[in-house]
Structure formats: structure tokens, C-alpha cells
DSSP file (Angstrom, degrees, kcal/mol; ACC not computed):
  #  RESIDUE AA STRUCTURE BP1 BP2  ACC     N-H-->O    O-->H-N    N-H-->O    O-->H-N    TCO  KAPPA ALPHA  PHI   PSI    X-CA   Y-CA   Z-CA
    1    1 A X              0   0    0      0, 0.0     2,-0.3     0, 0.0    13,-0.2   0.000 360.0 360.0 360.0 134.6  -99.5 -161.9 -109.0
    2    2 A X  E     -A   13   0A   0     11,-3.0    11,-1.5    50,-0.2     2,-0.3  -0.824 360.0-158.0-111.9 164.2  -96.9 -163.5 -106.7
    3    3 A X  E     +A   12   0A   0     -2,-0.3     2,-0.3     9,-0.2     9,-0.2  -0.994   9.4 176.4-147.2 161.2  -96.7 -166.7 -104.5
    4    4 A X  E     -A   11   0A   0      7,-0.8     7,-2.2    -2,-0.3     2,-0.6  -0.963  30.2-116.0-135.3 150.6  -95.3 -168.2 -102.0
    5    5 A X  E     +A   10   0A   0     -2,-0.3     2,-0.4     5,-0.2     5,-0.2  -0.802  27.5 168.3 -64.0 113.8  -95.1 -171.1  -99.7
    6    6 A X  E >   -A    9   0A   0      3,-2.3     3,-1.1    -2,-0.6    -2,-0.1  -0.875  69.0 -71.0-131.9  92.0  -95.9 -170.6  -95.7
    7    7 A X  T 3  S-     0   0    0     -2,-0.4     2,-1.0     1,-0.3    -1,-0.5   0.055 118.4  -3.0  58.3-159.3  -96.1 -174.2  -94.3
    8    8 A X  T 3  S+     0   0    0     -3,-0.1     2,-0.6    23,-0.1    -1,-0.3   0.348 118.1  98.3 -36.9   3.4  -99.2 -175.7  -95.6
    9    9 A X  E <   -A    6   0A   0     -3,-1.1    -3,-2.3    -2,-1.0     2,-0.8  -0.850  57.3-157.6-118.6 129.3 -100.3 -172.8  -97.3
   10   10 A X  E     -AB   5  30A   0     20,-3.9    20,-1.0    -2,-0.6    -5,-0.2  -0.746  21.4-165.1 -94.9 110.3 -100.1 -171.7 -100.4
   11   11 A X  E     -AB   4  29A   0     -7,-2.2    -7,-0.8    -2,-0.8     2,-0.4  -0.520  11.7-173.6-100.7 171.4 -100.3 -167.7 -100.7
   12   12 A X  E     -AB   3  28A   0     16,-0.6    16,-1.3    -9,-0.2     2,-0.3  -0.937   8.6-167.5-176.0 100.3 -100.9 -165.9 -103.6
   13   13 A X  E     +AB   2  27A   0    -11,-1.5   -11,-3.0    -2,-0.4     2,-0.2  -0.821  24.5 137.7-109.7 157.6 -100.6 -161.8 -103.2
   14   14 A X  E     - B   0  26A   0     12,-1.2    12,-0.9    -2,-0.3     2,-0.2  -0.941  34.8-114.2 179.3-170.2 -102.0 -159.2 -106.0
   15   15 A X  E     - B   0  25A   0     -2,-0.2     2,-0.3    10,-0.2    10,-0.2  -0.952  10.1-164.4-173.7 129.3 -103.8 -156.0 -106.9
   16   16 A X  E     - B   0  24A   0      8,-1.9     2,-1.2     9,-0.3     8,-0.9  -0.940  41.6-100.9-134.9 164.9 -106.8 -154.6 -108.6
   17   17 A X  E     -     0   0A   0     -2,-0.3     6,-0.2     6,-0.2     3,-0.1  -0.383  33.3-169.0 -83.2 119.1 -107.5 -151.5 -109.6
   18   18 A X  E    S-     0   0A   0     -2,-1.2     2,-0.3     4,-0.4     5,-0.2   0.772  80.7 -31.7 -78.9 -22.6 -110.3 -149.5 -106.4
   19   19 A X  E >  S- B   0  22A   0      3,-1.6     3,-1.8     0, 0.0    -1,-0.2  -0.844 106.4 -40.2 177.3 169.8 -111.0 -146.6 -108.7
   20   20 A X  T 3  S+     0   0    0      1,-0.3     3,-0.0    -2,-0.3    -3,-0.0  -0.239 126.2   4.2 -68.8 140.7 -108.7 -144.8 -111.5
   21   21 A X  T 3  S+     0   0    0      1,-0.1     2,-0.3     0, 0.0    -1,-0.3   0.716 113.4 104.9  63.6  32.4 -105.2 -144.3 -110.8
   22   22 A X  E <   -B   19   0A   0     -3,-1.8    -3,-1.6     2,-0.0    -4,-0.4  -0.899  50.1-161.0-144.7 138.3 -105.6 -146.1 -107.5
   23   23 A X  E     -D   45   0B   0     22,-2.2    22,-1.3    -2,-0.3     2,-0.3  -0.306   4.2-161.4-107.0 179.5 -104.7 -149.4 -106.5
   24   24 A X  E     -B   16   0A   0     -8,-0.9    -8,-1.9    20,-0.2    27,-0.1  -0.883  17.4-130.2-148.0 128.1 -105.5 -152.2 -103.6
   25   25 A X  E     +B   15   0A   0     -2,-0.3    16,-0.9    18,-0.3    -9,-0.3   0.242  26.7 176.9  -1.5 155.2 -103.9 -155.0 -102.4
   26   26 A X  E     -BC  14  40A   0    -12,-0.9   -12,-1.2    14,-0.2    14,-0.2  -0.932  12.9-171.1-136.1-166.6 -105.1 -159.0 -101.8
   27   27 A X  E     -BC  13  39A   0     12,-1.7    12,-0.7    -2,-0.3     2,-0.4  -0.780   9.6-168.7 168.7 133.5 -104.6 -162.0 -101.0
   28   28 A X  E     -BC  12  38A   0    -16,-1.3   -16,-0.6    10,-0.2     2,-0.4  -0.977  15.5-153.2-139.6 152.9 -105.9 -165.3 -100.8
   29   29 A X  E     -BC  11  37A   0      8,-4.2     7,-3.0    -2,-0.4     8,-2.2  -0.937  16.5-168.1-121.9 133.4 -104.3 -168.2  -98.9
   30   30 A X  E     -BC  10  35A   0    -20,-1.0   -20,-3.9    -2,-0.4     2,-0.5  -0.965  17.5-169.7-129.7 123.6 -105.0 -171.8 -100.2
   31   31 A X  E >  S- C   0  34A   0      3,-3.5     3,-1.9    -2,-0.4   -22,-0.1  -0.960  84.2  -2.4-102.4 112.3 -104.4 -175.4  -98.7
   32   32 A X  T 3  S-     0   0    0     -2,-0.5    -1,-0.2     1,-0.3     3,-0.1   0.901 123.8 -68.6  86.7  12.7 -105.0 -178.3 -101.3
   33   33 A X  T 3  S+     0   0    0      1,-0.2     2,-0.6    -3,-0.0    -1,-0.3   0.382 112.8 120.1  46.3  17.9 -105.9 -176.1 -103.7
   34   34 A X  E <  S-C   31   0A   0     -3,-1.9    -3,-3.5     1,-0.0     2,-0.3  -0.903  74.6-100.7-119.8 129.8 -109.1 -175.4 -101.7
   35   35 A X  E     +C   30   0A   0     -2,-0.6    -5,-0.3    -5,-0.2     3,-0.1  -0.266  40.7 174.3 -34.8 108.5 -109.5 -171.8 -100.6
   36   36 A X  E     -     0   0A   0     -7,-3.0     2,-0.3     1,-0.5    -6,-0.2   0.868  62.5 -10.7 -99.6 -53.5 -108.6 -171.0  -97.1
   37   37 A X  E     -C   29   0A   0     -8,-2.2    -8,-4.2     2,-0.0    -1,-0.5  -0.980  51.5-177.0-168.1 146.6 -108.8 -167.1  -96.7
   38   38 A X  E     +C   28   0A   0     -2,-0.3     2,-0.3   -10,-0.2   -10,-0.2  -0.816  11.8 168.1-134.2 159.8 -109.2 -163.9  -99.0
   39   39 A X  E     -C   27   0A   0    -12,-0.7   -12,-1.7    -2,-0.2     2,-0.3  -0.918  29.6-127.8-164.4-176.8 -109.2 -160.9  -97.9
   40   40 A X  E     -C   26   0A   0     -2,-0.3     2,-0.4   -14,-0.2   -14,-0.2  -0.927  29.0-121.7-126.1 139.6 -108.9 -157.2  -99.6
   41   41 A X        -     0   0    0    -16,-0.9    14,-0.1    -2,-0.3   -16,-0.0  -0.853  12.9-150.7 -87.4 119.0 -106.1 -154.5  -98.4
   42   42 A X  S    S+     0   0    0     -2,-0.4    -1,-0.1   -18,-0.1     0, 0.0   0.972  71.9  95.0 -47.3 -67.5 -108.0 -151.2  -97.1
   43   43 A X        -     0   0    0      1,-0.1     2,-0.3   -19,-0.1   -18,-0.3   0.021  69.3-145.7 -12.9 103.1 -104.8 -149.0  -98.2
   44   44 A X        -     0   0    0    -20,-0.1     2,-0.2   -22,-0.0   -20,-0.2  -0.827  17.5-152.2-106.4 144.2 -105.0 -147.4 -101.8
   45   45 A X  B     -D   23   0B   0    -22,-1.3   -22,-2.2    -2,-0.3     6,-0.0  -0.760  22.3-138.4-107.6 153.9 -101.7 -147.1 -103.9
   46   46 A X  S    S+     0   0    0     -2,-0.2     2,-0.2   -24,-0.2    -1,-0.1   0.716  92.3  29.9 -32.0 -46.8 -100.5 -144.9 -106.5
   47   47 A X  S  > S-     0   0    0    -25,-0.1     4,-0.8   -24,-0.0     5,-0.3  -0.824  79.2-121.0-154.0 156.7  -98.9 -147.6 -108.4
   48   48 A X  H  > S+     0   0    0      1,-0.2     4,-2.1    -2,-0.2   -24,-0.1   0.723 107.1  65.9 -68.9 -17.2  -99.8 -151.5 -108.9
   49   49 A X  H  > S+     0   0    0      1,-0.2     4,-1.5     2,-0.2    -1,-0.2   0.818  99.2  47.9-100.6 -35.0  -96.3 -152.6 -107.5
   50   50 A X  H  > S+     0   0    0      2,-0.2     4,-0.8     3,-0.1    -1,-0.2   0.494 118.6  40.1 -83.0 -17.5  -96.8 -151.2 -103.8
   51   51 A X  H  X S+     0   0    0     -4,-0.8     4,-2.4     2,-0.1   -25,-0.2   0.828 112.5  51.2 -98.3 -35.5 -100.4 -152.8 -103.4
   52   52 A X  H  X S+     0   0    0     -4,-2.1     4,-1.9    -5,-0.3    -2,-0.2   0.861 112.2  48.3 -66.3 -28.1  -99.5 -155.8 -105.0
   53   53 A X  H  X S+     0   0    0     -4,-1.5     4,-3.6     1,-0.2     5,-0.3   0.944 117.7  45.6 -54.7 -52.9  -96.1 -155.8 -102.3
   54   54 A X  H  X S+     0   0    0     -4,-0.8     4,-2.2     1,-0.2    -1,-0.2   0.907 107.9  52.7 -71.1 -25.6  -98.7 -155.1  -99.3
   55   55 A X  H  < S+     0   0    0     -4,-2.4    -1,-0.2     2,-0.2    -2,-0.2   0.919 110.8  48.3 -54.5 -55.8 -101.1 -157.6 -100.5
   56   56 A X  H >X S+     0   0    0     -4,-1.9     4,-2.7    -5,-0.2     3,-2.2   0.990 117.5  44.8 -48.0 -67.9  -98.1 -160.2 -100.5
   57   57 A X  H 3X S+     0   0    0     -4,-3.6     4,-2.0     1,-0.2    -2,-0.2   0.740 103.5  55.8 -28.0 -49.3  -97.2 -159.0  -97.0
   58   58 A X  H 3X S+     0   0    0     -4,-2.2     4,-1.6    -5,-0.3    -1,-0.2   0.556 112.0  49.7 -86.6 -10.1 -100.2 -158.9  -95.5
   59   59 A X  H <> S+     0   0    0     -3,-2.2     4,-2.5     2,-0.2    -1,-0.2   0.818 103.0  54.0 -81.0 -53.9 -100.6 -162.8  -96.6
   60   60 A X  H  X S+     0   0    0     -4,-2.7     4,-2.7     2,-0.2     5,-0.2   0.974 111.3  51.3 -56.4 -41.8  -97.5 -164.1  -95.5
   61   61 A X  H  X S+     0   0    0     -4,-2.0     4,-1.8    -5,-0.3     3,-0.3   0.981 114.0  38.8 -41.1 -63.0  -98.6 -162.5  -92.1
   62   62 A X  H  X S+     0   0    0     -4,-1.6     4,-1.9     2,-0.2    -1,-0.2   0.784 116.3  58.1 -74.7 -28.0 -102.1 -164.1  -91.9
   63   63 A X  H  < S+     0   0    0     -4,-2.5    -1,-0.2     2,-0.2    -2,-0.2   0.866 112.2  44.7 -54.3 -59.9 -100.1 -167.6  -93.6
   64   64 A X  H >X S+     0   0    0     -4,-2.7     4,-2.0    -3,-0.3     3,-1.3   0.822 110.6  46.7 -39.9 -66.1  -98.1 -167.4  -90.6
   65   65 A X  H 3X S+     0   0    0     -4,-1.8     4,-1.8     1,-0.2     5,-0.3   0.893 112.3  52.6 -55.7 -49.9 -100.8 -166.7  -87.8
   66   66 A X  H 3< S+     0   0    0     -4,-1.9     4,-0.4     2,-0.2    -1,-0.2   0.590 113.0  45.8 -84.2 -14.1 -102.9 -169.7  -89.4
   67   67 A X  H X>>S+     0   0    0     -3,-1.3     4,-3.0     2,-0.2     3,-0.9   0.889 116.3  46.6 -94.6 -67.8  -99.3 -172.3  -89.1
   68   68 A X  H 3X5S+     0   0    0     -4,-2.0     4,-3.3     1,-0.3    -2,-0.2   0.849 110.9  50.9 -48.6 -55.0  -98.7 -171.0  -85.5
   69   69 A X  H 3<5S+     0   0    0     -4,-1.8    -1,-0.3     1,-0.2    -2,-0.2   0.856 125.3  29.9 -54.1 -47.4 -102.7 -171.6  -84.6
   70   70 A X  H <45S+     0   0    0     -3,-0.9    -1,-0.2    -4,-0.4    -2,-0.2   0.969 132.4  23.1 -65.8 -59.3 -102.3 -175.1  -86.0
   71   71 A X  H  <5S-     0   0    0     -4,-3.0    -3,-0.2     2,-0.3    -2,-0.2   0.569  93.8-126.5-102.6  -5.1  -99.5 -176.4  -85.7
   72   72 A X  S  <<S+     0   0    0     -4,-3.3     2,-0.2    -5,-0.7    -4,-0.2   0.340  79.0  99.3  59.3  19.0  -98.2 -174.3  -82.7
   73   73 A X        -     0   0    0     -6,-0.1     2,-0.5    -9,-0.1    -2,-0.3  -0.807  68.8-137.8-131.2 161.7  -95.1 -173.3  -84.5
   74   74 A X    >   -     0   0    0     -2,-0.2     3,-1.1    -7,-0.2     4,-0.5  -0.969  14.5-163.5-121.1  91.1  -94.2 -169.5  -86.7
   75   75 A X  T 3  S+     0   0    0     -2,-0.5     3,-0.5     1,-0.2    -1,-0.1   0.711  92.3  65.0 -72.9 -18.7  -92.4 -171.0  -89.9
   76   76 A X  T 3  S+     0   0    0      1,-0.2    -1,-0.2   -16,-0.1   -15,-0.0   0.868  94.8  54.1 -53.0 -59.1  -91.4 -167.3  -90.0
   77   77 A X    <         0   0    0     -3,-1.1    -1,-0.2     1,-0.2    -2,-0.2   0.293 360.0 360.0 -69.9  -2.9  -89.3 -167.5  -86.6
   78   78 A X              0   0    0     -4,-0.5    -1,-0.2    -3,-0.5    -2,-0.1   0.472 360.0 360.0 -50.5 360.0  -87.0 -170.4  -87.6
């Protein structure tokens, strides 16, 4: 599991196994320690290290969209 910071959000990508030998992505995004957004990566991987990467990505993304939506600003685009 990794994390990161994105503005008020704390994100938190990682990977469970979708059937043998194949992995999946996730990600849940947290404010406060209170649950914001979860969500499951469709994609299945080979290897634990490539969902758990997309999982991260796909967080930082939605982490991003949810600062811009708020606050009206991309912490990304700085």
C-alpha cells in the first residue's frame, strides 16, 4: 500500500488479488480520517506492482478532480 497527500486528501493506492495470478488495483481517498471515495480498478495485472501503481494513479487523479471541484484549484498544475 502507498500514500500520498493531494490537498485535503489523503490517498491511499493498493491491490488485491481478482482471481489467481491476477491482480487489481484501488484506491480510497480520505479527508479527516473519514472515508471520502473507494473505488476498484477494472484492469487485471500480471504482477501486484503494476495494479498497485494504477491504483495509486488512478487516485491521485480522482484526489485532484475532488481539490479542483472544491476549491477551484488542480494542486497537480502548480
Amino acid at each position: 500500500m502507498t500514500h500520498r497527500k493531494i490537498g485535503y486528501f489523503d490517498v491511499e493506492g493498493s491491490c488485491y488479488v481478482a482471481k489467481p495470478g491476477r491482480w487489481r488495483g484501488k484506491y480510497v481517498i480520505s479527508e479527516d480520517g473519514e472515508e471520502v471515495q473507494e473505488k476498484l480498478c477494472t484492469t487485471l495485472h500480471e504482477n501486484e506492482e503494476d495494479a498497485c501503481a494504477e491504483g495509486m494513479q488512478l487516485g491521485i487523479e480522482a484526489a485532484r478532480r475532488l481539490m479542483k471541484e472544491r476549491e477551484g484549484f488542480d494542486p497537480g498544475e502548480v
